[in-house]
mmCIF file as gemmi writes it, N, C-alpha and C atoms, coordinates in Angstrom:
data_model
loop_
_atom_site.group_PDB
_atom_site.id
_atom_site.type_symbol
_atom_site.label_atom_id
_atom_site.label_alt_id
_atom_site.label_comp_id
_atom_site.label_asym_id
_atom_site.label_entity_id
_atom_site.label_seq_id
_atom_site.pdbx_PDB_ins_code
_atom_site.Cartn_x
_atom_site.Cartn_y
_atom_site.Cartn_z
_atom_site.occupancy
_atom_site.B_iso_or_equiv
_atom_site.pdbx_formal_charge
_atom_site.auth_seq_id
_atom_site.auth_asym_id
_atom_site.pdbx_PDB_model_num
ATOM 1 N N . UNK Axp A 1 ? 45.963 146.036 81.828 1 0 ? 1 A 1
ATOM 2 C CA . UNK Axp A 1 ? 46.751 146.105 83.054 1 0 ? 1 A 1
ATOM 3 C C . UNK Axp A 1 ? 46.457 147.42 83.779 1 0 ? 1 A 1
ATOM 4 N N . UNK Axp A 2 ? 46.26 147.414 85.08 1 0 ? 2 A 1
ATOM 5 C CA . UNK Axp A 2 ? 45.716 148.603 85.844 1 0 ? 2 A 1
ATOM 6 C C . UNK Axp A 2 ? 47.172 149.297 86.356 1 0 ? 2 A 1
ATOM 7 N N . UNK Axp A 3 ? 47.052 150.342 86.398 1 0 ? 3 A 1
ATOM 8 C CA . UNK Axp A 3 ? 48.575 151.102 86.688 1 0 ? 3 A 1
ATOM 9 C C . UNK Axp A 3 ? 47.309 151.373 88.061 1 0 ? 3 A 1
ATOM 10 N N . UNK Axp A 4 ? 49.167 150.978 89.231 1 0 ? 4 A 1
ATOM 11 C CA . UNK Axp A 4 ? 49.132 151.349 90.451 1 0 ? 4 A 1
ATOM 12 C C . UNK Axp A 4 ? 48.576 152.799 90.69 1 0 ? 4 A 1
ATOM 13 N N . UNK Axp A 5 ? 48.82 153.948 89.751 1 0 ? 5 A 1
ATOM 14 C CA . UNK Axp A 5 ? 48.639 155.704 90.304 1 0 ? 5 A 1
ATOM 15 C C . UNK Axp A 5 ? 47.751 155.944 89.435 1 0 ? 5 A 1
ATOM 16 N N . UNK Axp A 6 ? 47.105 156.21 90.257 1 0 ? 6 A 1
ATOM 17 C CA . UNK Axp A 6 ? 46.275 157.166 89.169 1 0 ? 6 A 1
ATOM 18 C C . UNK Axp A 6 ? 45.926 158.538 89.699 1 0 ? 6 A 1
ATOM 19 N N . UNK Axp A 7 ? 45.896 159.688 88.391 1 0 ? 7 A 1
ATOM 20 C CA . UNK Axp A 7 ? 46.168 160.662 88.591 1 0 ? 7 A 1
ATOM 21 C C . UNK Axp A 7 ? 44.541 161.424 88.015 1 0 ? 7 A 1
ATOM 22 N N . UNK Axp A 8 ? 43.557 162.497 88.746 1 0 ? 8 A 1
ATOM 23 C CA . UNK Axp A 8 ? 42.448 162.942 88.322 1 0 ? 8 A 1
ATOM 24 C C . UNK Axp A 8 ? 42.769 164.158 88.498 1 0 ? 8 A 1
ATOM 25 N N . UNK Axp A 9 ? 42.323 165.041 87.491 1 0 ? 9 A 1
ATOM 26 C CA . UNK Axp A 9 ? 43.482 166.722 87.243 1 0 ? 9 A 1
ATOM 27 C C . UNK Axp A 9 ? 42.701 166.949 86.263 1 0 ? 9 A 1
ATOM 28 N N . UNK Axp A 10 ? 42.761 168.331 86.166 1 0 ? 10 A 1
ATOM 29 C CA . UNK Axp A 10 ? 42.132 168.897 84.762 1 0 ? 10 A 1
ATOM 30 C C . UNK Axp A 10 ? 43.564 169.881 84.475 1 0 ? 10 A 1
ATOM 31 N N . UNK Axp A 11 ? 43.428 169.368 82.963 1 0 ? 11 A 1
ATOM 32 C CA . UNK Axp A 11 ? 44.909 170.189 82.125 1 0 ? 11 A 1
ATOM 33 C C . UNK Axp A 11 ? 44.806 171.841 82.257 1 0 ? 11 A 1
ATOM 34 N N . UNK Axp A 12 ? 44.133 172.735 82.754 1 0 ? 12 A 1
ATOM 35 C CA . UNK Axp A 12 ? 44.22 173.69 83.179 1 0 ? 12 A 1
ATOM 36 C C . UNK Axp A 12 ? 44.594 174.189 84.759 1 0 ? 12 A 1
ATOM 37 N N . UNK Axp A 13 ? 45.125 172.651 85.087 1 0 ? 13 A 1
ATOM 38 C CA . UNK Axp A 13 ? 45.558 173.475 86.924 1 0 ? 13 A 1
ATOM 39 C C . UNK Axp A 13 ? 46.646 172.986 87.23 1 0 ? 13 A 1
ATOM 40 N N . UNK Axp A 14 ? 47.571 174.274 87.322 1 0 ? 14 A 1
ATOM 41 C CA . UNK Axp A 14 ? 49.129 174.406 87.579 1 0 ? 14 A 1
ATOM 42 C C . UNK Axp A 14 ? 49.235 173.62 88.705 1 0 ? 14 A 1
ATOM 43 N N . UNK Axp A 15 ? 48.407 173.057 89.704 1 0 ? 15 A 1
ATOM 44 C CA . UNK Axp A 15 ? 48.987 171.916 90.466 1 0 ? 15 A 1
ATOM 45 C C . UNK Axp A 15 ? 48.54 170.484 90.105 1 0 ? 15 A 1
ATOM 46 N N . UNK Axp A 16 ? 48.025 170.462 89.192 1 0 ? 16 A 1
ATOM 47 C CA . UNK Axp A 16 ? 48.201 168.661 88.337 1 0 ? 16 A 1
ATOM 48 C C . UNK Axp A 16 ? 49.038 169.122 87.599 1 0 ? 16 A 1
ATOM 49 N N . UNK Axp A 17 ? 49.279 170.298 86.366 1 0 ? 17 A 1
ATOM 50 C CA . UNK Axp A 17 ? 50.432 170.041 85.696 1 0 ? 17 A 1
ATOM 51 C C . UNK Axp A 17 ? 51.621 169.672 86.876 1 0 ? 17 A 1
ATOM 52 N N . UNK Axp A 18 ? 52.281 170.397 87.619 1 0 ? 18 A 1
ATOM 53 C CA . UNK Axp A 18 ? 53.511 169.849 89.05 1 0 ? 18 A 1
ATOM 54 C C . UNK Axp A 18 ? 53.154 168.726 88.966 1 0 ? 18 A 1
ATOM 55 N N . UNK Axp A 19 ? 52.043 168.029 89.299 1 0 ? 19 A 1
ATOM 56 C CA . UNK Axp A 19 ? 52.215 166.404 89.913 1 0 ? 19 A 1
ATOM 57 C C . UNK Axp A 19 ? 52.634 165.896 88.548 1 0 ? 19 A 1
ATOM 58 N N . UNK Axp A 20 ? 51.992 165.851 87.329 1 0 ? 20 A 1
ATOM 59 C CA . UNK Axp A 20 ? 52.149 165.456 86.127 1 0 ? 20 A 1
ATOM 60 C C . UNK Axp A 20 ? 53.683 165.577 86.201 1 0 ? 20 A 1
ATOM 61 N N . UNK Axp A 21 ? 54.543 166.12 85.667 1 0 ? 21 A 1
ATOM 62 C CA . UNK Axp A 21 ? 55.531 166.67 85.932 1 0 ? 21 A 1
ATOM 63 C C . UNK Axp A 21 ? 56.885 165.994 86.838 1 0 ? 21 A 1
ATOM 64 N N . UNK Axp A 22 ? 56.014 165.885 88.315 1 0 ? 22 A 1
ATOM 65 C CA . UNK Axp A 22 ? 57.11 165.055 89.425 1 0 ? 22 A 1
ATOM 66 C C . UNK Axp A 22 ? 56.98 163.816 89.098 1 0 ? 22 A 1
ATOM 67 N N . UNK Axp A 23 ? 55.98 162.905 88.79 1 0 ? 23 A 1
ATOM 68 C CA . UNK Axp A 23 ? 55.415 161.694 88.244 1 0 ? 23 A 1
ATOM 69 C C . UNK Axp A 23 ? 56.46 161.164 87.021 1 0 ? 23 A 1
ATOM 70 N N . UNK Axp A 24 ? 56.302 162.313 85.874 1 0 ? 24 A 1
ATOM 71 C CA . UNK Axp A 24 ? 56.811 161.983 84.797 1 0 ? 24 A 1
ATOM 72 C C . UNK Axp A 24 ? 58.638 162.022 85.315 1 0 ? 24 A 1
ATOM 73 N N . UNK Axp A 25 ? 59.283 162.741 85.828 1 0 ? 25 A 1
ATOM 74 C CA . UNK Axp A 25 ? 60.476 163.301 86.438 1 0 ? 25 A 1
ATOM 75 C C . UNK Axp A 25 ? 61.1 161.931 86.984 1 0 ? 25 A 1
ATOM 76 N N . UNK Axp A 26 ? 59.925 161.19 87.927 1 0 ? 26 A 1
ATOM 77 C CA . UNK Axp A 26 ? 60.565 160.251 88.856 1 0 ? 26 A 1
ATOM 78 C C . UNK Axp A 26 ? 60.332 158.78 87.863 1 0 ? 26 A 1
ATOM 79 N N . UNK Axp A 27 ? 59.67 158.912 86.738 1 0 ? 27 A 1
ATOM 80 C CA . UNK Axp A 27 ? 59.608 157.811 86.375 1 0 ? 27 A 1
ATOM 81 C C . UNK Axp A 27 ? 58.321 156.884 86.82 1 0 ? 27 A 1
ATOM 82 N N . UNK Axp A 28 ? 57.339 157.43 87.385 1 0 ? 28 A 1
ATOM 83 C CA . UNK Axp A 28 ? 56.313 156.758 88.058 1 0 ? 28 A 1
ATOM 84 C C . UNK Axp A 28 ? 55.062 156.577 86.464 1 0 ? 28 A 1
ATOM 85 N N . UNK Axp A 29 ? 54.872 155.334 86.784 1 0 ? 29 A 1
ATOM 86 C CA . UNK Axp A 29 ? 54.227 154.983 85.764 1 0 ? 29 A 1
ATOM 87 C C . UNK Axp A 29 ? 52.595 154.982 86.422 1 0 ? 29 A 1
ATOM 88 N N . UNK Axp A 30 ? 51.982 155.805 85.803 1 0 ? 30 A 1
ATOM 89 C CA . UNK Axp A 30 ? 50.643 156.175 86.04 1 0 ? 30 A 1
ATOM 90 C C . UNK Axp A 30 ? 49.752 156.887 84.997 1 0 ? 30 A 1
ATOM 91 N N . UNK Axp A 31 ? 48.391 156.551 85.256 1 0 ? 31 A 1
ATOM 92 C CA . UNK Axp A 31 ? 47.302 156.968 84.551 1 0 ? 31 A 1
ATOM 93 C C . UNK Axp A 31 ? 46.42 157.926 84.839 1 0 ? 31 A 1
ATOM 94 N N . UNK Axp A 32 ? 46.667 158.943 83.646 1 0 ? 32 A 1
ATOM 95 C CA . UNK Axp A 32 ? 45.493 160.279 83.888 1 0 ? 32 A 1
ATOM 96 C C . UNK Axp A 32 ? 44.511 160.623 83.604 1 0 ? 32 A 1
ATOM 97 N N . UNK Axp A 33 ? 44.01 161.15 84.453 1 0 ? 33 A 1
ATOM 98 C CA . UNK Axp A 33 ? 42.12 160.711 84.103 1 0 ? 33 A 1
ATOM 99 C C . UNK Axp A 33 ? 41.782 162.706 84.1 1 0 ? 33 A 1
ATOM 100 N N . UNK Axp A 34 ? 41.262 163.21 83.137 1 0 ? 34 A 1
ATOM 101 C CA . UNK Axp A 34 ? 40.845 164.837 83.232 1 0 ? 34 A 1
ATOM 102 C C . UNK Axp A 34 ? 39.887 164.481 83.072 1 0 ? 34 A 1
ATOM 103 N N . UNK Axp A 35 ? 39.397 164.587 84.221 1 0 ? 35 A 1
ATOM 104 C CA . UNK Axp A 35 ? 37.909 165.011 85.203 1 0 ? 35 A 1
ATOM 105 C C . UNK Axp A 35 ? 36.975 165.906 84.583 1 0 ? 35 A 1
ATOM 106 N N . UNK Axp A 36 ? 37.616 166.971 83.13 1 0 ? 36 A 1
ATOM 107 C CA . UNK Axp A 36 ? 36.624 167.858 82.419 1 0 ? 36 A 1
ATOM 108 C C . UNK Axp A 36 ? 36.495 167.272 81.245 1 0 ? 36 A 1
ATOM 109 N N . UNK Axp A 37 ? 37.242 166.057 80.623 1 0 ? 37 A 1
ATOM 110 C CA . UNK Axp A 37 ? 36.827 165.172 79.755 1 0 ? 37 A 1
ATOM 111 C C . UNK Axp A 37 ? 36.085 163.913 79.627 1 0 ? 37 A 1
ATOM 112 N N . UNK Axp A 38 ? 35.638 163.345 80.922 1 0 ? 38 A 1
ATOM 113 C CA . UNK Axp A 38 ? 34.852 162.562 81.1 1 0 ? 38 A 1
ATOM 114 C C . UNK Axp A 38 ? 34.294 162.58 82.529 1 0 ? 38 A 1
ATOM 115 N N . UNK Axp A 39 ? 33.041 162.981 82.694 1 0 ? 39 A 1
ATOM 116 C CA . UNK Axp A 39 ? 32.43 162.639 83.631 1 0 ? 39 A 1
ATOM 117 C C . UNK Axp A 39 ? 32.321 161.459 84.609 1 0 ? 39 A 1
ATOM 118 N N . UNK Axp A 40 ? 32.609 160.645 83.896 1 0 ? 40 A 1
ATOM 119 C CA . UNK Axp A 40 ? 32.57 159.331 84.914 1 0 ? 40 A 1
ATOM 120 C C . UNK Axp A 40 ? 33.756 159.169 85.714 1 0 ? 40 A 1
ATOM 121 N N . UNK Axp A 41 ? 35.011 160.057 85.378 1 0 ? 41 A 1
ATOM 122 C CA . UNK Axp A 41 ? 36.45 160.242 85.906 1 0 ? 41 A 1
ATOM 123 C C . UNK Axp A 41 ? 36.237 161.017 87.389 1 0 ? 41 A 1
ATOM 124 N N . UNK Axp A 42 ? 35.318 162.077 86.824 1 0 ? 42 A 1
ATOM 125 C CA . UNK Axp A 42 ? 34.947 162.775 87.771 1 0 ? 42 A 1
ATOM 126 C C . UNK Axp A 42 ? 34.017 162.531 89.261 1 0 ? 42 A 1
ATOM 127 N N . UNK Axp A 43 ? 33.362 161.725 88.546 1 0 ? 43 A 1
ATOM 128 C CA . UNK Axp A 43 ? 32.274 160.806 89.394 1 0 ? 43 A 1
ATOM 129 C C . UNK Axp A 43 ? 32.921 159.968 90.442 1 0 ? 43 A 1
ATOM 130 N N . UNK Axp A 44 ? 34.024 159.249 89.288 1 0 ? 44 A 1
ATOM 131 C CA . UNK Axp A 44 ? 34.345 157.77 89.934 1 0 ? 44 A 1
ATOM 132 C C . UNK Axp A 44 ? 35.676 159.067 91.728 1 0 ? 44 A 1
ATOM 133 N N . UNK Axp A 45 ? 36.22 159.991 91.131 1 0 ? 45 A 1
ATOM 134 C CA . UNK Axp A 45 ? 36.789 160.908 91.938 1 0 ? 45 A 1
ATOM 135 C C . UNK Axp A 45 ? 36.574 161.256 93.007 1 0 ? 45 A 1
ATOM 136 N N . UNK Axp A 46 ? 35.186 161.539 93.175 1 0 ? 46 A 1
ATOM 137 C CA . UNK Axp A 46 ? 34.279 162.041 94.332 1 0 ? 46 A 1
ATOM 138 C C . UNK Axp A 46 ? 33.827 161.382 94.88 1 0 ? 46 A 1
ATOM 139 N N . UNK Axp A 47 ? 33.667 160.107 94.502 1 0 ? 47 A 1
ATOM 140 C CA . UNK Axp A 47 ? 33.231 159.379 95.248 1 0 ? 47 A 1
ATOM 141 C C . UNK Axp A 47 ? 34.411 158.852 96.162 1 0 ? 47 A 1
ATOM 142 N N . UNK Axp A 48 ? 35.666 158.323 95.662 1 0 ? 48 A 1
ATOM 143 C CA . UNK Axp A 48 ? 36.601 157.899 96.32 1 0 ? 48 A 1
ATOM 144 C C . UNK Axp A 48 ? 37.4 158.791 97.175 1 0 ? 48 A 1
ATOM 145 N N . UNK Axp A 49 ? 37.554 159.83 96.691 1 0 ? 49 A 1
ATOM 146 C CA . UNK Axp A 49 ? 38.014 161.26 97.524 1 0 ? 49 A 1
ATOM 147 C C . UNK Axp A 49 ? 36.97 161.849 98.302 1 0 ? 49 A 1
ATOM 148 N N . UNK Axp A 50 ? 35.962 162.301 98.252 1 0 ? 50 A 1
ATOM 149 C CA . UNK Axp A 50 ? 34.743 163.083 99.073 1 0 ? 50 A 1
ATOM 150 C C . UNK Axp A 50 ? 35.095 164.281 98.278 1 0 ? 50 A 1
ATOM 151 N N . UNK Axp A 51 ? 36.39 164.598 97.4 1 0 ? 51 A 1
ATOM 152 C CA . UNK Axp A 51 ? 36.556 165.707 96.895 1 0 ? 51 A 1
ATOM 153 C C . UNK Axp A 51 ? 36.202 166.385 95.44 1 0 ? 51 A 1
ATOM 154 N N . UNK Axp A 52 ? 35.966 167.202 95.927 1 0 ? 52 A 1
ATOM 155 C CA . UNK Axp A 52 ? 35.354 167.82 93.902 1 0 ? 52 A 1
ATOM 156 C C . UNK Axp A 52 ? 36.694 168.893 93.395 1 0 ? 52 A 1
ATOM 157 N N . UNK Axp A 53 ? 37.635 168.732 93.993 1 0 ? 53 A 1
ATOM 158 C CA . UNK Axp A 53 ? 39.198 170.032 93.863 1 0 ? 53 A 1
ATOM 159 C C . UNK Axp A 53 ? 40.065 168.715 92.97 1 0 ? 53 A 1
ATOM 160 N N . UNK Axp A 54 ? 41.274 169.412 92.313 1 0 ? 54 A 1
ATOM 161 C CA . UNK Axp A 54 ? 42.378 168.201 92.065 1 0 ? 54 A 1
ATOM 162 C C . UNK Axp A 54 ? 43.123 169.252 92.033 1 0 ? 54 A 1
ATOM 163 N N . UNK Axp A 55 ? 44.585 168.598 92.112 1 0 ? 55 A 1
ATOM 164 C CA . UNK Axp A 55 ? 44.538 167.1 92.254 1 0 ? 55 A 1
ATOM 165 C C . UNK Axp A 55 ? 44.134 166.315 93.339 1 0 ? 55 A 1
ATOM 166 N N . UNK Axp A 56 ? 44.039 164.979 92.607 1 0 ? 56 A 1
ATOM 167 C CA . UNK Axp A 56 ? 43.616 163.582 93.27 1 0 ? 56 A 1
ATOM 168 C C . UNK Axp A 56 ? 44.107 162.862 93.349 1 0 ? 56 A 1
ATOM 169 N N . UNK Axp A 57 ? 45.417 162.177 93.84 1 0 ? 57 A 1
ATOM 170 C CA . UNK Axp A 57 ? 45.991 161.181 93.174 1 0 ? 57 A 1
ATOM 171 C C . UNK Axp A 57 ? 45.531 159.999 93.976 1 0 ? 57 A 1
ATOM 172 N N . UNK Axp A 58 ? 45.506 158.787 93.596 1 0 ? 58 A 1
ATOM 173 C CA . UNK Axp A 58 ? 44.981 157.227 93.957 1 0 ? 58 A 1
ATOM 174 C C . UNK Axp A 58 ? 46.393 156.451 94.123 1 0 ? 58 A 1
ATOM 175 N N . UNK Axp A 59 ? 46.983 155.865 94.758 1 0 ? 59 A 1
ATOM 176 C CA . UNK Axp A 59 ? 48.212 154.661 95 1 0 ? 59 A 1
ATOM 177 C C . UNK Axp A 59 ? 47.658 153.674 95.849 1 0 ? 59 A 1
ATOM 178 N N . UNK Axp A 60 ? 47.577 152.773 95.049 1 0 ? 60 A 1
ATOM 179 C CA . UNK Axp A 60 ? 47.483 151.295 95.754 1 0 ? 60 A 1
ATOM 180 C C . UNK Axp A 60 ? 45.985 151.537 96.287 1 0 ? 60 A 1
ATOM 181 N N . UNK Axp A 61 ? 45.174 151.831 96.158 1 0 ? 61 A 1
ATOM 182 C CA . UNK Axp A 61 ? 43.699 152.592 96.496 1 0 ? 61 A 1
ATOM 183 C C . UNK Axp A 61 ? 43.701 153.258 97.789 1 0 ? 61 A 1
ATOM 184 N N . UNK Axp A 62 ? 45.203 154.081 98.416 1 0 ? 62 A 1
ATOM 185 C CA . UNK Axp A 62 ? 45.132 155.271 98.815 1 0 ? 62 A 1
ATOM 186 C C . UNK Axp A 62 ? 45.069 156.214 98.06 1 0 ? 62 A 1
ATOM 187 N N . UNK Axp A 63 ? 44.124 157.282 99.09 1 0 ? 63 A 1
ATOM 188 C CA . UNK Axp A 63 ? 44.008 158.914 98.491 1 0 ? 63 A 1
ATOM 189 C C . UNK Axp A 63 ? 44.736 160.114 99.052 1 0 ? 63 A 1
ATOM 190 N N . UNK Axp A 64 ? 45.155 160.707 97.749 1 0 ? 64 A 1
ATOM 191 C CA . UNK Axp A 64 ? 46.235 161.73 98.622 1 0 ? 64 A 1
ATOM 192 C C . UNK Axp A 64 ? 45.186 163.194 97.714 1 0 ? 64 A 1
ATOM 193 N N . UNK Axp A 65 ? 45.186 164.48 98.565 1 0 ? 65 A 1
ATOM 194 C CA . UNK Axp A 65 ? 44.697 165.364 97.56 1 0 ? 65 A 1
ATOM 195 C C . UNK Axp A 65 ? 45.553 166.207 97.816 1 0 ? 65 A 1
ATOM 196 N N . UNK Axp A 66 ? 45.747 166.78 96.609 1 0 ? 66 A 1
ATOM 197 C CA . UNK Axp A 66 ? 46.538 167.668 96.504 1 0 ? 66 A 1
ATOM 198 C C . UNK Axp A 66 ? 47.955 166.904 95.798 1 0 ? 66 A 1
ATOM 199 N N . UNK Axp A 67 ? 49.03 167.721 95.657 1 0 ? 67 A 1
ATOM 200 C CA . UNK Axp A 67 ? 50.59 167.466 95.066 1 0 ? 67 A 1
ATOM 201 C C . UNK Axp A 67 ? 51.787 167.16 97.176 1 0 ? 67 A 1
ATOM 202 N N . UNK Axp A 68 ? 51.644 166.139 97.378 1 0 ? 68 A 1
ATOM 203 C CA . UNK Axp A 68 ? 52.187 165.654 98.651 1 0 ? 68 A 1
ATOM 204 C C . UNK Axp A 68 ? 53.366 164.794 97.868 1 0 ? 68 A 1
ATOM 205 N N . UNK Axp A 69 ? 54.69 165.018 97.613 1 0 ? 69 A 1
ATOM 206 C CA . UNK Axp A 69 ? 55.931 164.439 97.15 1 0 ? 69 A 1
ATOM 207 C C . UNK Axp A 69 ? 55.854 163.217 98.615 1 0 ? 69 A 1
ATOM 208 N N . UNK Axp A 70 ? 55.85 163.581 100.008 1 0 ? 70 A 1
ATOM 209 C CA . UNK Axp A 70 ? 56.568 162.824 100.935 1 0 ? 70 A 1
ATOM 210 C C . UNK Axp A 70 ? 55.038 161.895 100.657 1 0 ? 70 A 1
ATOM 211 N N . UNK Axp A 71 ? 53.815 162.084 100.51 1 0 ? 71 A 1
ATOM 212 C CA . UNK Axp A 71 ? 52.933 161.209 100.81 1 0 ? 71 A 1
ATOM 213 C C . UNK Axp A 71 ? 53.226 160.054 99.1 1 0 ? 71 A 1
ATOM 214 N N . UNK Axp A 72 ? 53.259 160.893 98.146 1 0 ? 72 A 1
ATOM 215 C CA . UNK Axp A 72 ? 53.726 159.968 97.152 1 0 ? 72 A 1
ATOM 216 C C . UNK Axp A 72 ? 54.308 158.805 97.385 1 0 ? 72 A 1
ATOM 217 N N . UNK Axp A 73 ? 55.656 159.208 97.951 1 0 ? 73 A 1
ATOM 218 C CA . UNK Axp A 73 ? 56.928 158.518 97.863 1 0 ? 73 A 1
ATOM 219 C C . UNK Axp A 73 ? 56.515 157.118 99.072 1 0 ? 73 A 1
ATOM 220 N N . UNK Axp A 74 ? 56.347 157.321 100.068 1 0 ? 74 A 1
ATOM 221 C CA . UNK Axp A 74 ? 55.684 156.838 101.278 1 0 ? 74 A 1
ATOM 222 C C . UNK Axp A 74 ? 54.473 156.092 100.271 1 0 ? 74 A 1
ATOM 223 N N . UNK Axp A 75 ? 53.378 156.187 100.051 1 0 ? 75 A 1
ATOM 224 C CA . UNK Axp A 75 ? 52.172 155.3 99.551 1 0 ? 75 A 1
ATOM 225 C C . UNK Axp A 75 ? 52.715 154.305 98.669 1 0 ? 75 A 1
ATOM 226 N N . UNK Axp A 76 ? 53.511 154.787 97.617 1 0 ? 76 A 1
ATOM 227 C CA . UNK Axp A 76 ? 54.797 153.387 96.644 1 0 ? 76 A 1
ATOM 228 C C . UNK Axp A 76 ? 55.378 152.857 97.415 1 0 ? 76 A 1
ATOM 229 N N . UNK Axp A 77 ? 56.088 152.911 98.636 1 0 ? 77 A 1
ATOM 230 C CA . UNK Axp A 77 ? 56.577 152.045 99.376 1 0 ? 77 A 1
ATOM 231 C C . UNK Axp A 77 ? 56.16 151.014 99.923 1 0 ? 77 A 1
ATOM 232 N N . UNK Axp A 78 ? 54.738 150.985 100.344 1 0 ? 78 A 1
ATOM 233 C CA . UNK Axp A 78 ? 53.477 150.453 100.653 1 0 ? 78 A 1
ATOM 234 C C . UNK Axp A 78 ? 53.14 148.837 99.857 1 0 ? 78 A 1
């Protein structure tokens, strides 16, 4: 089963831990992908973002970069 969010972060950056964090807080059921543990996370990232920074987050196959609470909340509504 594919979870709606997905989350691309490496466990060393205080703004994926926050999203990790607001995610886990609100109850949002999503999947994390660290971008320094598998390359293809990273790959599949850049390609869908244009971005090589995280966070990344994916909803509904929108892209948000960065930790955006109002864009979160707004893309689940969707």
């Amino acid at each position: 089963m594919n979870k709606k969010v997905k989350l691309y972060g490496l466990p060393t950056c205080p703004i994926c831990r926050r999203t990790k964090k607001y995610l886990d807080d609100e109850g949002i059921d999503y999947e994390y992908l660290d971008v320094s543990a598998n390359h293809d996370f990273a790959k599949e990232m850049i390609i869908k973002s244009g971005q090589k920074t995280v966070p990344v987050i994916e909803i509904k196959g929108e892209i948000i970069i960065g930790f955006d609470k109002t864009k979160i909340e707004e893309f689940l509504k969707r």
